[in-house]
LUMKOLNU-984805 format. One record per residue: x negated, y, z of N, C-alpha, C, O in turn; residue in one letter; residue number from 1; chain. Coordinates in Angstrom, 3 decimals. Layout:
BEGIN
X,Y,Z,X,Y,Z,X,Y,Z,X,Y,Z,A,NUM,A
...
***
This chain:
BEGIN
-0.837,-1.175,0.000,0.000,0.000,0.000,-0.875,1.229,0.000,-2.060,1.221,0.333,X,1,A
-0.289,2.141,-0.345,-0.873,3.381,-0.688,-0.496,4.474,0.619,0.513,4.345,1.312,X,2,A
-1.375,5.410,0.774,-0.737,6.306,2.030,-0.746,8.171,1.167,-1.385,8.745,0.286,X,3,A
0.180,8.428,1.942,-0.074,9.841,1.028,-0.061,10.705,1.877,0.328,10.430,3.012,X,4,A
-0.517,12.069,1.516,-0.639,12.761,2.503,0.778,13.803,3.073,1.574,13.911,2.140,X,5,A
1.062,14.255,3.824,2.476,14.787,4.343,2.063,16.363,3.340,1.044,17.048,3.250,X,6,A
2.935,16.411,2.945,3.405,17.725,1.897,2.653,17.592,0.795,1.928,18.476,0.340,X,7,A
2.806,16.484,0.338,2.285,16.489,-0.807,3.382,15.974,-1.999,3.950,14.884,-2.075,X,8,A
3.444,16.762,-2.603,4.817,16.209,-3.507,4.136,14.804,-4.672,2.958,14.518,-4.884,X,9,A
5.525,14.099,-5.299,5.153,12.730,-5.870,5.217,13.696,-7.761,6.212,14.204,-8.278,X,10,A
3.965,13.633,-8.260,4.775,13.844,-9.622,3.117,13.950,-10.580,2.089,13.378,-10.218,X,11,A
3.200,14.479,-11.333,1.697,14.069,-12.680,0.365,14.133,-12.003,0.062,15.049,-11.237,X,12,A
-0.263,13.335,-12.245,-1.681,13.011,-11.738,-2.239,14.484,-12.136,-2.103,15.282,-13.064,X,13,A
-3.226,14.355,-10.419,-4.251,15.724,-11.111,-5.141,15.683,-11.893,-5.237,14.857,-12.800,X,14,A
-5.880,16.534,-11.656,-7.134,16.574,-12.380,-8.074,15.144,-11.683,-8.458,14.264,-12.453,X,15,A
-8.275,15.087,-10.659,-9.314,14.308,-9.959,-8.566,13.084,-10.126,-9.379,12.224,-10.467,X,16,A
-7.407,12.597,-10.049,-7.167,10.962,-10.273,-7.745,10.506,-11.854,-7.984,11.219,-12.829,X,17,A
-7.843,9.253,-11.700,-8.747,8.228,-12.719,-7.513,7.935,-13.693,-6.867,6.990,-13.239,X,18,A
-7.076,8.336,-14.655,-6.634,7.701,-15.766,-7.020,6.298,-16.824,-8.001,6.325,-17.568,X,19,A
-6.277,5.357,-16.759,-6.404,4.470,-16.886,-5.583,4.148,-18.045,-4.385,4.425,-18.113,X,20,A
-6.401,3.425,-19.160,-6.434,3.116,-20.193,-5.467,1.460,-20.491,-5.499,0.578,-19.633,X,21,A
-4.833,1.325,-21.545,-4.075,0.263,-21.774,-4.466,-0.639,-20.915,-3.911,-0.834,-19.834,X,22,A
-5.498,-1.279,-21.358,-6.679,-2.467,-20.871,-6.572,-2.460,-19.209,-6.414,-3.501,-18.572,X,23,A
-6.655,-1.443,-18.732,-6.915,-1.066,-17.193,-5.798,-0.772,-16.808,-5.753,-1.289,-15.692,X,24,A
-4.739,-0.223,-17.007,-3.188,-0.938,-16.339,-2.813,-2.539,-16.254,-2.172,-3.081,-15.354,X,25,A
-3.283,-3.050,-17.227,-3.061,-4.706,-17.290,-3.295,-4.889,-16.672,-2.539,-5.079,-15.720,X,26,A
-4.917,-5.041,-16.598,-5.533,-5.475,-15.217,-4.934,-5.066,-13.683,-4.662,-5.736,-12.686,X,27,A
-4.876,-3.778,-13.975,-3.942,-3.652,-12.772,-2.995,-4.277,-12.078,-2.726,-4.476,-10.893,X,28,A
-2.453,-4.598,-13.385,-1.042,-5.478,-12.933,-1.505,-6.934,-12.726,-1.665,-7.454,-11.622,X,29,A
-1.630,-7.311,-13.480,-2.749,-8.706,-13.104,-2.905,-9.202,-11.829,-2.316,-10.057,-11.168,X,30,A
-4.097,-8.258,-11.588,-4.389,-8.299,-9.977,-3.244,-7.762,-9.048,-3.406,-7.708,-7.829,X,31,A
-2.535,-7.521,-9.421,-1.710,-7.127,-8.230,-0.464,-8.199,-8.043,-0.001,-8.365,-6.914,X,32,A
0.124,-8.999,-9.297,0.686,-10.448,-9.506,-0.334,-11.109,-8.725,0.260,-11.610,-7.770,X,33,A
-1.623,-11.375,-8.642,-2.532,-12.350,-7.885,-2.245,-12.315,-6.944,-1.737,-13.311,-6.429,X,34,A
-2.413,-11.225,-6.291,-2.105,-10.297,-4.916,-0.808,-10.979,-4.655,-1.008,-11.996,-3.991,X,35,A
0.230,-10.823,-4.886,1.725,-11.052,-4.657,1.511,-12.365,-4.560,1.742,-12.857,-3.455,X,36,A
0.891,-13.520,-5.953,0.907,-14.817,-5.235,0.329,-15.338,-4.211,0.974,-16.286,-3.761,X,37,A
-0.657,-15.100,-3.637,-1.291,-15.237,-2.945,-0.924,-15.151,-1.466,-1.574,-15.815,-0.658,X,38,A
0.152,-14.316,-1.039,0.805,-14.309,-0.159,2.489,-14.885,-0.061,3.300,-14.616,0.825,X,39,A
2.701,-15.790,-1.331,3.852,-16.633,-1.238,3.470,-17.814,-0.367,2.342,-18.291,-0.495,X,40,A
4.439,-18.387,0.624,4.034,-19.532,1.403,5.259,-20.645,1.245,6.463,-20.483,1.439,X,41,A
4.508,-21.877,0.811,5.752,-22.960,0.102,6.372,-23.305,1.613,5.915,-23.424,2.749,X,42,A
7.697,-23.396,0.959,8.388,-24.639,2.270,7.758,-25.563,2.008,7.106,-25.964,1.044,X,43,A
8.129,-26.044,3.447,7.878,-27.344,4.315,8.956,-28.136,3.407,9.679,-27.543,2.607,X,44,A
8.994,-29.635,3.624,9.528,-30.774,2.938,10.968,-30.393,3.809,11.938,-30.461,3.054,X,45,A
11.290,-30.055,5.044,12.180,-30.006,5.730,13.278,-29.221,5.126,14.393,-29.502,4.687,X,46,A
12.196,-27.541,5.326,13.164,-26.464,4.997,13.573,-26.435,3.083,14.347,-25.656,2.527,X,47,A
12.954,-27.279,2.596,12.893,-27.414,1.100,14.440,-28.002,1.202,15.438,-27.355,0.886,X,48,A
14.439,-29.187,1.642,15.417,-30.164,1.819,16.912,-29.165,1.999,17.840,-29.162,1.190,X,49,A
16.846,-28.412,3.180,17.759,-27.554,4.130,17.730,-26.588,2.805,18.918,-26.419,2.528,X,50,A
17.272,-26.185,2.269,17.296,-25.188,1.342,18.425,-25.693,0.273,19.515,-25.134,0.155,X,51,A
18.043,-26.740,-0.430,18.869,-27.306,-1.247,20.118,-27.770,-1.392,20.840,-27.746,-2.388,X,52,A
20.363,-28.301,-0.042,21.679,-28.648,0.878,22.646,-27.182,0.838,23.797,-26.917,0.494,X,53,A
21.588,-26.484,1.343,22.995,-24.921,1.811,23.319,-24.306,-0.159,24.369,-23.921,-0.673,X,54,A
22.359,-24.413,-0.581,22.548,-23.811,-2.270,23.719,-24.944,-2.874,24.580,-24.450,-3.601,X,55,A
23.789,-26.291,-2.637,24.569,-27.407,-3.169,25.831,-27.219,-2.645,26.792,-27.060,-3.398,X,56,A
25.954,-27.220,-1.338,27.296,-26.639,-0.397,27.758,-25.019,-0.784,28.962,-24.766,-0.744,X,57,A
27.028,-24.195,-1.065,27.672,-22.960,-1.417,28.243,-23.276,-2.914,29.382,-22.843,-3.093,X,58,A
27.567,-24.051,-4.173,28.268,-23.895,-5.309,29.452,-24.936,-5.526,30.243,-24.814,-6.461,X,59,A
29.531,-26.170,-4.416,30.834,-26.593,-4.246,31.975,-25.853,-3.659,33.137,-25.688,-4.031,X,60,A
31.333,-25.479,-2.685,32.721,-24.001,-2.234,32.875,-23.051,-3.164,33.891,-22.356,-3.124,X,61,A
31.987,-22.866,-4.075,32.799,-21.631,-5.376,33.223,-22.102,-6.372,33.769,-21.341,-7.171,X,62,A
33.122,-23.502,-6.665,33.960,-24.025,-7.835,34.957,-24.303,-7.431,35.931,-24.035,-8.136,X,63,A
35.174,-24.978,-6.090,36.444,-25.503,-5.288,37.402,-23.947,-5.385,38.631,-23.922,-5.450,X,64,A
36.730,-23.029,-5.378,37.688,-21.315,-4.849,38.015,-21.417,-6.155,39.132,-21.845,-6.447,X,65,A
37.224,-21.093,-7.023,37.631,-20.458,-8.531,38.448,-21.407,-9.585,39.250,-21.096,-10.465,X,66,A
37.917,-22.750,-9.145,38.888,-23.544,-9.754,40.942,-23.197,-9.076,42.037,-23.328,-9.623,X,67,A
40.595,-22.847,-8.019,41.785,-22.935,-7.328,42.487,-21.344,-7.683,43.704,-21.221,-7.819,X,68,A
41.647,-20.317,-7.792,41.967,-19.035,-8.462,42.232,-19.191,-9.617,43.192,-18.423,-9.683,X,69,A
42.136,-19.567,-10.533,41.956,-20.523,-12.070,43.587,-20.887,-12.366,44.222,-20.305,-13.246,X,70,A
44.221,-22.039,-11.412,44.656,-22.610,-11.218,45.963,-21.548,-11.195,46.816,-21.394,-12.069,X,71,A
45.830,-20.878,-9.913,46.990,-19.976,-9.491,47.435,-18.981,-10.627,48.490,-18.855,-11.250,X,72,A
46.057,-18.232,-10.662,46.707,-16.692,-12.220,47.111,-17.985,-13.171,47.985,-17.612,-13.954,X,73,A
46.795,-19.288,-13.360,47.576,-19.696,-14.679,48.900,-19.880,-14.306,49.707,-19.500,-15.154,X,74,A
49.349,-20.338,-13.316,50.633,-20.653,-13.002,51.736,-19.353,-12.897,52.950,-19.230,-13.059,X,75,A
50.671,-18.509,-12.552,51.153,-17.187,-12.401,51.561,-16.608,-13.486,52.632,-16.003,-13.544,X,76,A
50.872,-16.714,-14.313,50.985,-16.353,-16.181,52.443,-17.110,-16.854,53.316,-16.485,-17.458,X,77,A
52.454,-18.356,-16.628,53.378,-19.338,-17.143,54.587,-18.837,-16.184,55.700,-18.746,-16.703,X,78,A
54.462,-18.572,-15.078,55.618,-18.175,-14.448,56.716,-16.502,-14.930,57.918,-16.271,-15.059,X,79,A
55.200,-15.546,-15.077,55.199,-14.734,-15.862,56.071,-14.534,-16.897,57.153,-13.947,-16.919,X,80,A
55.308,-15.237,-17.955,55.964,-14.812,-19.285,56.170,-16.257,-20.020,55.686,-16.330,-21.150,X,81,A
56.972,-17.658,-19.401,57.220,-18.331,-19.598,56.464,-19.516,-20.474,55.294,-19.263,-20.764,X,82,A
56.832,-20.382,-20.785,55.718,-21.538,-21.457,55.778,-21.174,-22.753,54.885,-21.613,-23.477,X,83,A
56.655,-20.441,-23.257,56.642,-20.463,-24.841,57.507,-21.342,-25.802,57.377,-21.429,-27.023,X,84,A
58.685,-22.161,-24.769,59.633,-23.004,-25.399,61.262,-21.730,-25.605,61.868,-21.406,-24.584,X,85,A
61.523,-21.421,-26.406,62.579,-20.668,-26.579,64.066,-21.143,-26.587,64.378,-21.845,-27.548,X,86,A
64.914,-20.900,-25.773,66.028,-21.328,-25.783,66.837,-21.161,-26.802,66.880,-20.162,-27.520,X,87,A
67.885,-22.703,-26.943,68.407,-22.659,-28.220,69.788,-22.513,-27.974,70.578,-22.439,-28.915,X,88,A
***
């Protein structure tokens, strides 16, 4: 992280900052993706497990809802504006 100084406003580099060339933003970024991986830490076999379980249980509870929302506006529709058989 960067620190800045108090009253110093955020906006075009001065004179004294280093401008950096195509090549040298990459890199920048580069190293700073390294940086970021480098401080990812894998689950454990446990919480991997527990992980997968709560993601498997949440997308059965939203198909179970939406199927059932699904379900209702259609009935709701047909109730609506009838099936489309016209009386004779």
């Amino acid at each position: 992280m960067s620190h800045t100084v108090t009253g110093q406003t955020p906006g075009r580099p001065t004179g004294s900052e280093r401008k950096r060339g195509i090549f040298g933003r990459i890199w920048l970024f580069i190293r700073q993706v390294v940086g970021e991986l480098k401080k990812v830490v894998t689950p454990s076999r446990r919480e991997l497990v527990n992980y997968v379980l709560v993601v498997l249980v949440f997308v059965a509870f939203m198909m179970v809802l939406i199927s059932l929302l699904d379900l209702g506006f259609g009935q709701l529709a047909i109730w609506l504006f009838g099936n489309g058989n016209q009386p004779q």
